[in-house]
Every structure is written in C-alpha cells, then in structure tokens.
C-alpha positions as CSV (number, residue, x, y, z in Angstrom):
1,X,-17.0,6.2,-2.8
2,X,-15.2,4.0,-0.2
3,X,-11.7,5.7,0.4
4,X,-9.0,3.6,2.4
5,X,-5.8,4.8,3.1
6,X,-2.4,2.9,4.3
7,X,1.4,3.9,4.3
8,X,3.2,2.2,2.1
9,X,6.7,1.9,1.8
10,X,8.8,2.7,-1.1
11,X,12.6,0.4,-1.8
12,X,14.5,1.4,-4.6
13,X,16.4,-1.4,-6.3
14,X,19.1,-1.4,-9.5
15,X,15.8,-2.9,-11.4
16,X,12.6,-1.3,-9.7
17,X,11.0,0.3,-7.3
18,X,9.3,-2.3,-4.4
19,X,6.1,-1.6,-2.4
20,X,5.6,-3.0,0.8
21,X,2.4,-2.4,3.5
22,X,3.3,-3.0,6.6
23,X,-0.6,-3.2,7.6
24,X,-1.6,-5.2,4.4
25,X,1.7,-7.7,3.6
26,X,-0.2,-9.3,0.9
27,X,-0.7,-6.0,-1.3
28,X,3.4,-5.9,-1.9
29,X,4.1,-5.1,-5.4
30,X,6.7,-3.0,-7.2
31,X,6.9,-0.4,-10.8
32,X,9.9,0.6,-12.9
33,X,9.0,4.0,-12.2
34,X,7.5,6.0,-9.0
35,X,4.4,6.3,-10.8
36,X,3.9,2.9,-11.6
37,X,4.7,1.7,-8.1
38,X,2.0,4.5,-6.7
39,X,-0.4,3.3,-9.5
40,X,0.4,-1.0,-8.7
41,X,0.3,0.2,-4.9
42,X,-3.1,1.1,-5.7
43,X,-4.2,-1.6,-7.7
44,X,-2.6,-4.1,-5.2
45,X,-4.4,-2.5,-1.9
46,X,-7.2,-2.4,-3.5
47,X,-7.7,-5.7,-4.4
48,X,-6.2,-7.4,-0.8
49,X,-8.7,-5.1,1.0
50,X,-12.2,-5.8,-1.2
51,X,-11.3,-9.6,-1.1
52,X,-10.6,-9.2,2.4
53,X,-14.2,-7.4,2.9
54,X,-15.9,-9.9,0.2
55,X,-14.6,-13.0,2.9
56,X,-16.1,-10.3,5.8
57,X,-13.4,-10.2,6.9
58,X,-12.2,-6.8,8.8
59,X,-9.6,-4.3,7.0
60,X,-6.7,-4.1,8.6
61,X,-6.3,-1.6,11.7
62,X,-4.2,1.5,10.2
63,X,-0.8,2.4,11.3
64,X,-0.4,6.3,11.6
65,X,2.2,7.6,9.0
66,X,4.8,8.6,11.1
67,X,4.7,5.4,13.1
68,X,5.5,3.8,10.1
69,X,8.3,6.6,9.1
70,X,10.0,6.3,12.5
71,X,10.4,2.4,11.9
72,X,11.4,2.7,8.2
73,X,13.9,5.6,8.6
74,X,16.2,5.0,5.1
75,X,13.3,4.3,3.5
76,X,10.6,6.5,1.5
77,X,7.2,5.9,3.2
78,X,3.9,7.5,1.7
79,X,0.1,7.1,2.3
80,X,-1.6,5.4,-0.7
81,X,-5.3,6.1,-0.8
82,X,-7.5,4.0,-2.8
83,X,-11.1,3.9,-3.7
84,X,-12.2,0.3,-3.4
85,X,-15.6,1.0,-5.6
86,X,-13.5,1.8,-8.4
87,X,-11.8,-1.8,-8.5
C-alpha cells in the first residue's frame, strides 16, 4: 500500500462540482455529484502522482490542510487520500 494524501478543493458550479489541487494542478477534475468528484479526485491524483514517480520525478511537497482552508475561505477544501498501488 502506498497512501498519499493532498487537500483538494471543492467549487460548486450550476453544472458540476470542480476539483482543484493546489499542490498537484494537473490532477483538476470535476463530478456531477460530491461522490463522483471525491471518486475523479482520486482517480485524477492518482494518476498525476504515479506518472510523476514513473518519470522519478518527486511528489509534490504537501500543503497542510488548513493552510490550504485559510487561503480558500468560500470554498469546501478536503484531503483526498489515494492508494497509488491500486491505479
């Protein structure tokens, strides 16, 4: 098992839901419902981090959780944790 972890933040829209890492940009991705953005958000993190790895290249340094709150106040921010050996 190879856990990673990363706050994500969470915009509602009239049409979806958009997902956006501030430590991982490229993993943005969005669901009609909460639990598809949580499931994408996982799908998408994991596949930005293990190409990332595959190309040894580092993860990205993680940004605690409430740093992240504090500078996305209107905003729904949540950590979405991943196992890479699953994807």
């Amino acid at each position: 098992m190879e856990l990673v972890s990363y706050a994500a933040v969470f915009t509602p829209t009239a049409k979806e839901i958009q997902v956006d890492f501030p430590d991982v940009p490229e993993a943005f991705t969005q669901g009609q419902t909460m639990d598809e953005a949580i499931e994408n958000a996982k799908l998408g993190l994991a596949i930005v981090i293990n190409d990332k790895l595959g190309h040894f290249e580092p993860a990205p340094k993680v940004t605690p959780l409430e740093q992240v709150q504090k500078a996305f106040p209107d905003h729904e921010v949540r950590i979405v944790e991943v196992d890479l050996e699953k994807y």
